[in-house]
SESELUM-143331 format. One line per field, with one value per residue: chain; x, y, z of N, C-alpha, C in turn. Coordinates in Angstrom, 1 decimal. Example, Ala and Ser with C-alpha at 12.3 -4.5 7.8 and 13.67 -1.06 7.14 Angstrom:
<recs>
titor	A;A;
nX	13.2;12.8;
nY	-5.7;-2.2;
nZ	7.8;7.1;
caX	12.3;13.7;
caY	-4.5;-1.1;
caZ	7.8;7.1;
cX	13.2;12.9;
cY	-3.3;0.0;
cZ	7.8;7.9;
</recs>
This chain:
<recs>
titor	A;A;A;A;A;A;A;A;A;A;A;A;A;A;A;A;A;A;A;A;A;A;A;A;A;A;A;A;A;A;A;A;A;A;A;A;A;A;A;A;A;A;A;A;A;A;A;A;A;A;A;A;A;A;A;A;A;A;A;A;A;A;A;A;A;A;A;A;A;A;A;A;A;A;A;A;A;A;A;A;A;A;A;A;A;A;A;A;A;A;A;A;A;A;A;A;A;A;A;A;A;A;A;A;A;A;A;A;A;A;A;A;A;A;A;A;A;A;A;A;A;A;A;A;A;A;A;A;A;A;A;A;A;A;A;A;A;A;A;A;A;A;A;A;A;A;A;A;A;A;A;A;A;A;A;A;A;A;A;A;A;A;A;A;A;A;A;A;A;A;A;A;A;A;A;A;A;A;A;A;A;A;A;A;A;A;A;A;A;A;A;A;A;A;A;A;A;A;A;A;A;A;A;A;A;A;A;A;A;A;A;A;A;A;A;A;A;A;A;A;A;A;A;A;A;A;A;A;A;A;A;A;A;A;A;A;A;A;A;A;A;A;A;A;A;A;A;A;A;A;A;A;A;
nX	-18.0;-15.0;-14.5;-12.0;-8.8;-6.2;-3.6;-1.2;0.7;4.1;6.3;9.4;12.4;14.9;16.9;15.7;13.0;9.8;7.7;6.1;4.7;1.8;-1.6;-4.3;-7.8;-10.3;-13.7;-16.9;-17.5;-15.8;-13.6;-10.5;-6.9;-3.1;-0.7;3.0;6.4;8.7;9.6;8.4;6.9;4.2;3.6;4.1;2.5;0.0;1.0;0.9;-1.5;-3.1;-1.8;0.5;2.1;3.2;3.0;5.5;4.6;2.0;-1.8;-4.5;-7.5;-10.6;-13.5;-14.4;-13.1;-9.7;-7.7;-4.7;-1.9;-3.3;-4.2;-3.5;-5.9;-8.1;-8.0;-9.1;-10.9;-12.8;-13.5;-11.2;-10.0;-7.5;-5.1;-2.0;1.2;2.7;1.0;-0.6;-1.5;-2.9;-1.4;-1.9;-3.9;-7.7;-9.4;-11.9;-11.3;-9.5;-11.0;-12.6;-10.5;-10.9;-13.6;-13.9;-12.8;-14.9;-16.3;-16.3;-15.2;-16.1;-13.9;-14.3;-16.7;-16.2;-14.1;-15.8;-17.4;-19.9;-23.6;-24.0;-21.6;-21.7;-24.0;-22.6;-20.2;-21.5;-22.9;-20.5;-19.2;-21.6;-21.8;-18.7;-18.8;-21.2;-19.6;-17.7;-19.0;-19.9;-17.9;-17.6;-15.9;-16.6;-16.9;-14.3;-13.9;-12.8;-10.5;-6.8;-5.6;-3.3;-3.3;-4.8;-4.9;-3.0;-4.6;-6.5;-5.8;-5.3;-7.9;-8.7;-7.4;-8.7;-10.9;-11.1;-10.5;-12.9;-14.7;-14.2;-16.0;-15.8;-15.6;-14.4;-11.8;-8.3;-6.1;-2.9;-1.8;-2.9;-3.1;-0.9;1.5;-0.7;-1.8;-3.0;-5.5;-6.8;-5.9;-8.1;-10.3;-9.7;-10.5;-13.3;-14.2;-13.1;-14.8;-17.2;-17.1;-16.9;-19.2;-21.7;-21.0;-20.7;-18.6;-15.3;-12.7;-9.3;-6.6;-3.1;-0.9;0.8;-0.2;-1.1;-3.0;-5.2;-5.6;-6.5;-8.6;-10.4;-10.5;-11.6;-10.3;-6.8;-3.9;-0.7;2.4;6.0;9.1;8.0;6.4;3.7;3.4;1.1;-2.4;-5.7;-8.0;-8.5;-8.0;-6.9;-4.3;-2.9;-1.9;-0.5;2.5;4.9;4.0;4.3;7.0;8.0;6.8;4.9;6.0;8.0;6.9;
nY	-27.9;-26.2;-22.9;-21.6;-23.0;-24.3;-26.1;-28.2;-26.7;-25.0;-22.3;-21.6;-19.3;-19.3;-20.3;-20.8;-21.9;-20.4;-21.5;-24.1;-27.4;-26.4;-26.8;-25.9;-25.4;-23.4;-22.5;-21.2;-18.1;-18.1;-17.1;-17.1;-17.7;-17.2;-18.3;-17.6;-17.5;-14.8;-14.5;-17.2;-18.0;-16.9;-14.6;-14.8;-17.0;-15.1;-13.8;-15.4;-16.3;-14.3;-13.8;-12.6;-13.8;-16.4;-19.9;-22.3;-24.6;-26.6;-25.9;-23.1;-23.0;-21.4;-21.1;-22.9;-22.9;-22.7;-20.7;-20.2;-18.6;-16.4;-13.0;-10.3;-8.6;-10.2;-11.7;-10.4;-9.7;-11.8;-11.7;-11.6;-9.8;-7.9;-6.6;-5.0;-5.3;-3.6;-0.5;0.6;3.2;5.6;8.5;11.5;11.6;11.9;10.9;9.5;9.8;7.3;5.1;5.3;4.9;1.7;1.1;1.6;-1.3;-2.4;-1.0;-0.2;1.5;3.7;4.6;6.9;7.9;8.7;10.9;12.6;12.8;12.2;11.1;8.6;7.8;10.4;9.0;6.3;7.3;8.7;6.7;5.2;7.2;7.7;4.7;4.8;6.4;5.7;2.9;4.7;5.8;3.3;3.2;4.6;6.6;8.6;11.2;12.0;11.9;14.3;14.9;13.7;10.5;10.2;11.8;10.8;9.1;6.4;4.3;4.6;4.7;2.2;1.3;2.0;1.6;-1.3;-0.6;0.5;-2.3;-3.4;-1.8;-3.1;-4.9;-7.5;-11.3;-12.7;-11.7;-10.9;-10.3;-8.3;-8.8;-6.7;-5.6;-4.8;-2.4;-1.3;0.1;-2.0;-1.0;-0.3;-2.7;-4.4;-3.0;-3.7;-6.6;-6.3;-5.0;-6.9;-9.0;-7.7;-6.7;-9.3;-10.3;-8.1;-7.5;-10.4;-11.9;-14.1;-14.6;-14.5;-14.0;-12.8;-12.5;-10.8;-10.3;-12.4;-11.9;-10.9;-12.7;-15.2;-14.5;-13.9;-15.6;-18.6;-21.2;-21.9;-21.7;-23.2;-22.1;-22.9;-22.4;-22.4;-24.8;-26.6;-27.4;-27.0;-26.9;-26.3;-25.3;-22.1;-22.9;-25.5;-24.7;-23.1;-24.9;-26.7;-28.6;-28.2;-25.7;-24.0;-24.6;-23.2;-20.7;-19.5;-19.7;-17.9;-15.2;
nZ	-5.6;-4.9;-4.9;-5.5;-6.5;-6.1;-8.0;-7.5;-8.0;-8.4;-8.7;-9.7;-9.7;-11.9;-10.1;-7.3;-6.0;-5.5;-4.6;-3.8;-5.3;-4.5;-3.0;-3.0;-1.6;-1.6;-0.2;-1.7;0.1;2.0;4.8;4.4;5.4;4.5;5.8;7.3;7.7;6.7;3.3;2.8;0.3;0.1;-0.8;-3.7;-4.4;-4.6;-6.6;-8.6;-8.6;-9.4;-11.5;-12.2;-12.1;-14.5;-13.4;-13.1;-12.9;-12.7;-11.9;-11.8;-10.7;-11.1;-10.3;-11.2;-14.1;-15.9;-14.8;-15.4;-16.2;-17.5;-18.1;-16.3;-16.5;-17.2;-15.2;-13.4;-14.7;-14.3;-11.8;-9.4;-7.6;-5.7;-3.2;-2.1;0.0;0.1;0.4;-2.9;-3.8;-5.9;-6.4;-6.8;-7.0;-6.1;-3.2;-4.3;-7.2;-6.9;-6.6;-8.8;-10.6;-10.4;-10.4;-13.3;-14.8;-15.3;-16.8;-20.0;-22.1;-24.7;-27.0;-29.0;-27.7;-25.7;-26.0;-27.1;-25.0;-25.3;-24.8;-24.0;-22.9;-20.7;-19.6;-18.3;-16.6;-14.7;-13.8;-12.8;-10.6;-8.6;-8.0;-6.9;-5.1;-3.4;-3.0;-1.0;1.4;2.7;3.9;5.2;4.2;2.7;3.5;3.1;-0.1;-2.1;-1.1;-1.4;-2.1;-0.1;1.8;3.7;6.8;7.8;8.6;7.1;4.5;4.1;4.3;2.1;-0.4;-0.2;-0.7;-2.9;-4.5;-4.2;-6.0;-8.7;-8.2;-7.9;-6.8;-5.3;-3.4;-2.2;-0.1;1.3;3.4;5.1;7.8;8.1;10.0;11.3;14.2;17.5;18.0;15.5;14.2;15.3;14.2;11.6;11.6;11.8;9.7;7.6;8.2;7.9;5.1;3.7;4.3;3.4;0.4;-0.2;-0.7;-1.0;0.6;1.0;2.7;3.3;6.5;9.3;11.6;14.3;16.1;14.1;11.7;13.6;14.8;12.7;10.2;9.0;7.9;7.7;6.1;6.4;5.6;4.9;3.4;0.8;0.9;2.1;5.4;7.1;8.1;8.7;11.2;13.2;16.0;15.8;14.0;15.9;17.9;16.2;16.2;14.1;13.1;15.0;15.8;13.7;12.9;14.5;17.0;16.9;17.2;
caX	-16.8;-14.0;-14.5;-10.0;-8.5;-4.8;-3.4;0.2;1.4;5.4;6.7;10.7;12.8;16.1;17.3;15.0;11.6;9.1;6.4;6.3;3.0;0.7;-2.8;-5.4;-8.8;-11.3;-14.7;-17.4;-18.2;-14.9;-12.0;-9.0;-5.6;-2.4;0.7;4.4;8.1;8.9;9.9;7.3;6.3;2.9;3.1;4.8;1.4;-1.0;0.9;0.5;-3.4;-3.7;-1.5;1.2;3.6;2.4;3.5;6.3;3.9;0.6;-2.3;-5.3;-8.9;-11.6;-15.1;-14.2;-12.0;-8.5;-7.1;-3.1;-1.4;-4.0;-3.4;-4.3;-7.1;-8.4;-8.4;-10.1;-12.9;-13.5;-14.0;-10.8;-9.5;-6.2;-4.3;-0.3;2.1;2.5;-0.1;0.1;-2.8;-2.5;-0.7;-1.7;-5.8;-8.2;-10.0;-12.8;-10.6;-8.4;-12.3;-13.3;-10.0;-11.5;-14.6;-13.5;-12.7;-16.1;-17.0;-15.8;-15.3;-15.6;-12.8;-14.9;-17.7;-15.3;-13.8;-16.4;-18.5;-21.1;-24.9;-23.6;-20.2;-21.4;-24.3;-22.0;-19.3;-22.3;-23.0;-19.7;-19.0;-22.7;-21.4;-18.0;-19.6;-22.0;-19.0;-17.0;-20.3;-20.5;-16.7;-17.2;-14.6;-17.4;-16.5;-12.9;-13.9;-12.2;-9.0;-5.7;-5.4;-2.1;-3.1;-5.5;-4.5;-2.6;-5.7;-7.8;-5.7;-5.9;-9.2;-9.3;-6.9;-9.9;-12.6;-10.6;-10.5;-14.0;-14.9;-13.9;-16.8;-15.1;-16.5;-12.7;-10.7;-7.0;-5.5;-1.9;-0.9;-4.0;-3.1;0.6;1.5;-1.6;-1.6;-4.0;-7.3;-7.0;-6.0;-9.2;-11.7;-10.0;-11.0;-14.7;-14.0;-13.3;-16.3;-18.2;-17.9;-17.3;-20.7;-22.2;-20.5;-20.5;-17.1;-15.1;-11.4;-8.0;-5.7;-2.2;-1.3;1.6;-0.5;-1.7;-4.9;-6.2;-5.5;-6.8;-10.2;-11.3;-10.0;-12.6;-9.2;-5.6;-2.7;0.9;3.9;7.7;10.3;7.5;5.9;2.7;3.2;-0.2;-3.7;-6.7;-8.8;-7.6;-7.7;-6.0;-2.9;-2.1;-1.4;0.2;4.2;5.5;3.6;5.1;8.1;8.5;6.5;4.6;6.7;9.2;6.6;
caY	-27.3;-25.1;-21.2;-21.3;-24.1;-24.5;-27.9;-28.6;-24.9;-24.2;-21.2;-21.2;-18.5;-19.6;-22.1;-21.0;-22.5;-19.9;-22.3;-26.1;-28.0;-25.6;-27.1;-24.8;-25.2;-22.4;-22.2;-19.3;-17.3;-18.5;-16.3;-18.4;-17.9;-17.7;-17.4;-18.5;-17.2;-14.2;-15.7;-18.2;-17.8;-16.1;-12.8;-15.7;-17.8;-14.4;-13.4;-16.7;-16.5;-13.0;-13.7;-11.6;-14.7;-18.0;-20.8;-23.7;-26.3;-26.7;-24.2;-22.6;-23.3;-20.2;-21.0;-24.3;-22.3;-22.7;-19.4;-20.4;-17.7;-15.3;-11.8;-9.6;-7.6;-11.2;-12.4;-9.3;-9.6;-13.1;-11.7;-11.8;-8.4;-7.8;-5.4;-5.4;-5.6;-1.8;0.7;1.4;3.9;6.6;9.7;12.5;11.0;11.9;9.4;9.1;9.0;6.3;4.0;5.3;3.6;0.2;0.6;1.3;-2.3;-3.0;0.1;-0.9;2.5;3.6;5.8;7.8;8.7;9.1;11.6;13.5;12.8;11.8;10.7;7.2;8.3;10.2;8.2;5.4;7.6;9.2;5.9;5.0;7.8;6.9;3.3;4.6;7.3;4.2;2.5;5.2;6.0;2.3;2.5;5.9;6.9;9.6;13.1;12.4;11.9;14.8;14.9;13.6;9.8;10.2;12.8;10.6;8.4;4.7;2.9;5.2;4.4;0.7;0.8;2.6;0.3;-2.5;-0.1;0.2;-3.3;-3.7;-1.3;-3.9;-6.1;-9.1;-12.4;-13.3;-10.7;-11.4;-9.4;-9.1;-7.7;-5.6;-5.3;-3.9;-1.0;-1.0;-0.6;-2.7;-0.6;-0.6;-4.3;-4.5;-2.1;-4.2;-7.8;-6.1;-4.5;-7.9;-9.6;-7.0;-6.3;-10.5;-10.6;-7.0;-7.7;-11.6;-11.8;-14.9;-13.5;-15.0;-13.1;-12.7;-11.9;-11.7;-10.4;-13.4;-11.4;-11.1;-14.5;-16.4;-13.8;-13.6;-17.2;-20.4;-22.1;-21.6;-22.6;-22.5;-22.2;-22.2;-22.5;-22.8;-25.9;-26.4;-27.3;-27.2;-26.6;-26.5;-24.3;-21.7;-23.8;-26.5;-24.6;-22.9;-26.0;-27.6;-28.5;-27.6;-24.1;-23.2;-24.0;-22.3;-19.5;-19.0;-19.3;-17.0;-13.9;
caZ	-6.3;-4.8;-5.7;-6.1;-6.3;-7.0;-8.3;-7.4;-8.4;-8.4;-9.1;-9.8;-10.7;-12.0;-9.4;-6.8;-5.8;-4.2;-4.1;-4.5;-5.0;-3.5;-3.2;-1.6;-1.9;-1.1;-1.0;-1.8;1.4;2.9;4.4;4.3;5.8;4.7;6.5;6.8;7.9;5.7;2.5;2.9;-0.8;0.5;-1.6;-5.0;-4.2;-4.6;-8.0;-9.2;-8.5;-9.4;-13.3;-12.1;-12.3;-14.8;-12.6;-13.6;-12.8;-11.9;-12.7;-10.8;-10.8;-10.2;-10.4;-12.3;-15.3;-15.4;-15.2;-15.5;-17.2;-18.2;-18.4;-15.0;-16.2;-17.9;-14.5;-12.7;-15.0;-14.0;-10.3;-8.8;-7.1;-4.5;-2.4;-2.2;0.8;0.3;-0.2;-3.9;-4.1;-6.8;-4.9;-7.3;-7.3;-4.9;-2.8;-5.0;-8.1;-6.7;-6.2;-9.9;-12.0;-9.7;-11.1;-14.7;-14.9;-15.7;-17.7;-20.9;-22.6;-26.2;-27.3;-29.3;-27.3;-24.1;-26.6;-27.8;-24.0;-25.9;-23.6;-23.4;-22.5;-19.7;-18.5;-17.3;-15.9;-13.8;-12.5;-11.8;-9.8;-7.7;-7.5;-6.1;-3.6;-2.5;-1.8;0.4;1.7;3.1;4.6;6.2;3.5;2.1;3.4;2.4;-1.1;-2.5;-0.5;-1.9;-1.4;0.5;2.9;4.8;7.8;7.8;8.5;6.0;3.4;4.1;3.5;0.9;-1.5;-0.4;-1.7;-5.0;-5.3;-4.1;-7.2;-9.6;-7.8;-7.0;-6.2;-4.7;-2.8;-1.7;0.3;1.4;4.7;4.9;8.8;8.3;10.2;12.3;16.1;18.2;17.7;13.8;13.7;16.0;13.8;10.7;11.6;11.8;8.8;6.8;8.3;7.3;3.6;3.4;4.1;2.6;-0.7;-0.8;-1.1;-0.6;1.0;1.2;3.1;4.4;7.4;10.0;13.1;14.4;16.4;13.0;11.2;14.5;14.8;11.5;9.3;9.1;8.0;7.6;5.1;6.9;4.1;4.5;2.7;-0.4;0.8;3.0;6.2;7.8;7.7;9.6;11.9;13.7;17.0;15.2;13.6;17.0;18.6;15.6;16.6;13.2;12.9;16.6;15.5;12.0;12.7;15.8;18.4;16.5;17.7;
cX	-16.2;-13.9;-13.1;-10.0;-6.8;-4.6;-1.8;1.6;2.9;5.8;8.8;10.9;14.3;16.2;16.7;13.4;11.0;8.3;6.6;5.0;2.6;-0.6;-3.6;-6.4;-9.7;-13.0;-15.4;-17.5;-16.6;-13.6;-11.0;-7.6;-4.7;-1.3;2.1;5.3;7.8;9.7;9.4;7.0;4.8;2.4;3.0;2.9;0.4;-0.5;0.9;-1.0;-3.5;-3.1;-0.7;2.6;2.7;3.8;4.4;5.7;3.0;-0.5;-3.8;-6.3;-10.1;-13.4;-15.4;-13.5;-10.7;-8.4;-5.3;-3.0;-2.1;-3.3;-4.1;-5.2;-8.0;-9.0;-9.2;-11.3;-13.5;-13.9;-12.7;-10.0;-8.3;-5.9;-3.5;-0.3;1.9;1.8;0.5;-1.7;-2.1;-2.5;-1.3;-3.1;-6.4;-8.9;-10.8;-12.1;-9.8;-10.0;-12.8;-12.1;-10.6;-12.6;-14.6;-13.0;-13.9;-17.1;-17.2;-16.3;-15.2;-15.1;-13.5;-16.0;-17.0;-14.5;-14.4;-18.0;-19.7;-22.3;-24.0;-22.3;-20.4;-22.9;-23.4;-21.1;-20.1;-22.6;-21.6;-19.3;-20.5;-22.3;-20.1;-18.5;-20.2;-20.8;-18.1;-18.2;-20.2;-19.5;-16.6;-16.1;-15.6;-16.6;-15.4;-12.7;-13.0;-10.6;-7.9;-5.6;-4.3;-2.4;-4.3;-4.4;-4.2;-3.5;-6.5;-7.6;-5.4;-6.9;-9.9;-8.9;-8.1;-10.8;-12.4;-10.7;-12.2;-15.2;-14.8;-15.1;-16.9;-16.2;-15.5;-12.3;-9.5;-6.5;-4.0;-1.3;-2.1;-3.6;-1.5;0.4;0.3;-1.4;-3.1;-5.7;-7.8;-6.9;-7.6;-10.6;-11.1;-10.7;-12.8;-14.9;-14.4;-14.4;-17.3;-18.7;-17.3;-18.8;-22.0;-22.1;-20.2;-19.4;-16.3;-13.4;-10.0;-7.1;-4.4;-1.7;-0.1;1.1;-1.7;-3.6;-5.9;-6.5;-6.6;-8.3;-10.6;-11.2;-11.4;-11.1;-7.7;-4.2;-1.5;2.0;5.4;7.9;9.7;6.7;4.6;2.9;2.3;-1.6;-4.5;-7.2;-7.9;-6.6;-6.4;-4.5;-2.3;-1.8;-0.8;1.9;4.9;5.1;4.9;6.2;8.5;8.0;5.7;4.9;7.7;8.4;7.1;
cY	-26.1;-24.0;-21.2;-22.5;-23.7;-25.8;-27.9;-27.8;-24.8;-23.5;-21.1;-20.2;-18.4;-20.9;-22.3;-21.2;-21.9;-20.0;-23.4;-27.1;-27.0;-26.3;-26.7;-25.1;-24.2;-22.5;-21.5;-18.9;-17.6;-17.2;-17.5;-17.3;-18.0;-17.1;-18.0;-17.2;-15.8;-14.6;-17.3;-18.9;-17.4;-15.3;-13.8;-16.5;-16.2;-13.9;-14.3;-16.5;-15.6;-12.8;-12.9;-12.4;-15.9;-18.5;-22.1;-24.4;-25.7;-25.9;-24.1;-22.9;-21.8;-20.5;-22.0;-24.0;-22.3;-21.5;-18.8;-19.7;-16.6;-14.1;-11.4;-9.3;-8.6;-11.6;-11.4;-9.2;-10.7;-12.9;-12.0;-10.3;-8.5;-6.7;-6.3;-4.9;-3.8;-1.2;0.7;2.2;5.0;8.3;10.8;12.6;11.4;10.7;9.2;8.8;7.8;4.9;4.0;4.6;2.1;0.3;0.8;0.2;-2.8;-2.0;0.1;0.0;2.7;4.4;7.0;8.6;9.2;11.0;13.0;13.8;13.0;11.1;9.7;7.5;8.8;9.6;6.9;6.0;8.4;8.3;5.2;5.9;7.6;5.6;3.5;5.3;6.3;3.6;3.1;5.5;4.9;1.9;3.8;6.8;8.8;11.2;13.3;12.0;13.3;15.2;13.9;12.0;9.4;11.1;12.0;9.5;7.2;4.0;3.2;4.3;3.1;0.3;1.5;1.8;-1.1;-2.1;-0.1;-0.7;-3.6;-2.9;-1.7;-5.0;-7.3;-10.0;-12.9;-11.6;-11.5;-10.0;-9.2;-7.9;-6.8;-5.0;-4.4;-2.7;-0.6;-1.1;-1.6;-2.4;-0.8;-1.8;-5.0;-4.2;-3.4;-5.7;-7.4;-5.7;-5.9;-8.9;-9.1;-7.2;-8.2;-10.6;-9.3;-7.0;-9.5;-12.2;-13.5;-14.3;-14.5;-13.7;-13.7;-12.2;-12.0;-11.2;-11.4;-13.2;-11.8;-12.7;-15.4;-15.9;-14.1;-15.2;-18.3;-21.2;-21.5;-22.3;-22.1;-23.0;-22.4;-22.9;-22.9;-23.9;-25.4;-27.2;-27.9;-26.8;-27.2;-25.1;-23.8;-22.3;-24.9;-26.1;-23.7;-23.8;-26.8;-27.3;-27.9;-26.4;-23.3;-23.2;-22.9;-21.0;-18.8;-18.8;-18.4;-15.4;-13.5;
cZ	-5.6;-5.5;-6.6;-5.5;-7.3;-6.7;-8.3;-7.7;-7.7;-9.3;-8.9;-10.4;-10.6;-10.9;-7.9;-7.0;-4.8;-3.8;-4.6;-3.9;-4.2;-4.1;-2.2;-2.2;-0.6;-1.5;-0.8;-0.2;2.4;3.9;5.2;4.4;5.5;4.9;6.8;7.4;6.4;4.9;2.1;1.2;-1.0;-0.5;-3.4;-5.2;-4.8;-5.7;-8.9;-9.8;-9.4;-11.2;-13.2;-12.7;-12.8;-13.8;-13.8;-13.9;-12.4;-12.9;-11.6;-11.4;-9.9;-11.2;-11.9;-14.0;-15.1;-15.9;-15.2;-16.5;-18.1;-17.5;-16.8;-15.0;-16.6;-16.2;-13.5;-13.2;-14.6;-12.4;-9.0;-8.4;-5.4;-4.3;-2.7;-0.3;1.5;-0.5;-1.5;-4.6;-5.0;-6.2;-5.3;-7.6;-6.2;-4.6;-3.9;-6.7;-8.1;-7.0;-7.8;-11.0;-11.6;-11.1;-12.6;-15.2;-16.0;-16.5;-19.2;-21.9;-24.1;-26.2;-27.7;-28.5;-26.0;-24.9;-27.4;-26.4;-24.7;-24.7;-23.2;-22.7;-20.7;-18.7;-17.6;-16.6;-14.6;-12.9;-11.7;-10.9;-8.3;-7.6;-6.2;-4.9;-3.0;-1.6;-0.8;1.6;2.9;4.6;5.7;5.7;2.7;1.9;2.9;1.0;-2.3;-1.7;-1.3;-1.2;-0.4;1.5;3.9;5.6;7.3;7.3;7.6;4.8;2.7;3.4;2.5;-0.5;-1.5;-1.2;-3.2;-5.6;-5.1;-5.6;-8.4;-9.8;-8.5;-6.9;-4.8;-4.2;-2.2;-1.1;1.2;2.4;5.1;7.1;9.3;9.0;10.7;13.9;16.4;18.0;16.5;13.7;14.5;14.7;12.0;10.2;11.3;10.1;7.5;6.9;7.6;5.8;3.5;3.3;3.3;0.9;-1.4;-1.5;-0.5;-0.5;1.6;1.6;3.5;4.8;8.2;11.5;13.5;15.3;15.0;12.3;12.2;14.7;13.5;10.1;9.7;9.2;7.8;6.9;6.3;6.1;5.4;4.0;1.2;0.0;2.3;4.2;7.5;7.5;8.5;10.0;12.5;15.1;16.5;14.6;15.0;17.5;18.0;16.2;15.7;12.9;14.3;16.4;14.5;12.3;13.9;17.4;18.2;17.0;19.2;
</recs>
């Protein structure tokens, strides 16, 4: 059985169609691929998954539950966690508070004793803050624990929106663009990056992507979209050499 599975998923809105039939199967331990023309319906496909958008048609499958149309934080507790396009890390937080609303996901606070910091109150907020330190700790994100999440570097703060979501502890990560706006070394240190906590965290990782370094290093397989429809599929070997990718989207680099 397929970790995610979507079943024939279109997303219209009004008279357009930003995905049509999508059928992906993923499975656990996998990172999976996907990529397309901008406009593809790439980003429409990840707020589908993620409950941002119920779909027209179809509906999603995660760890054999249909999760069509639940609520966001419905589907974060079930183990599925994302990044966006653009950074949207909390500007006015420091790093370590931006990693501690993640893991408040799974805190599951009582008003009153949060309010009156009652023991229980703050033993768990004691350990989420040792869960999140563990995980800057893990990313080399540590010493900049108290700094302003906006004042560290591009690639920092890349990997710091991952550690957020990874503070939700995921079984699923999606991630969307995670190589934007990196030069060569960072798109370099990130493919290690996503191998890594894939396998440190047991993560199974759907990404998209439009620097093909990354995609072609780091993917087992690969979806290719436009115009909402799929395309292609296969290994990475196999979608460089497809005719219809090279046209639509790989020979346009």
């Amino acid at each position: 059985m397929a970790l995610l599975s979507t079943e024939r998923v279109t997303m219209r809105f009004g008279g357009l169609t930003a995905v049509s039939r999508l059928d992906v199967r993923i499975e656990k331990d996998e990172i999976v691929g996907l990529i397309g023309p901008n406009g593809a319906g790439k980003t429409t496909a990840f707020n589908v998954i993620t409950g941002m958008n119920t779909p027209t048609e179809g509906r999603v499958l995660f760890a054999g539950e249909d999760i069509t149309g639940m609520a966001r934080h419905q589907i974060a507790r079930r183990g599925i966690a994302r990044t966006f396009q653009n950074i949207r890390l909390f500007k006015e937080m420091s790093v370590l508070e931006n990693v501690l609303v993640g893991c408040h996901l799974r805190l599951h606070p009582n008003l009153f004793e949060a309010t009156l910091h009652l023991p229980g109150y703050r033993r768990r907020d004691a350990e989420a803050r040792a869960f999140a330190m563990d995980l800057l700790r893990e990313v080399g994100l540590e010493s900049n624990a108290d700094e302003l999440a906006t004042s560290l570097p591009y690639g920092k703060q890349r990997r710091l929106e991952i550690v957020r979501a990874l503070a939700t502890r995921p079984s699923m990560l999606l991630l969307d663009e995670p190589a934007a706006g990196m030069n060569p070394h960072e798109s370099l240190e990130l493919m290690h990056f996503i191998r890594r906590i894939r396998d440190q965290f047991g993560l199974t990782i759907l990404l998209i992507e439009h620097h093909m370094q990354v995609v072609m290093g780091v993917c087992h397989r690969i979806y290719v979209l436009e115009y909402g429809q799929t395309i292609a599929q296969g290994d990475p070997a196999a979608i460089q050499n497809d005719p219809k990718v090279i046209e639509a989207y790989l020979g346009a680099q």
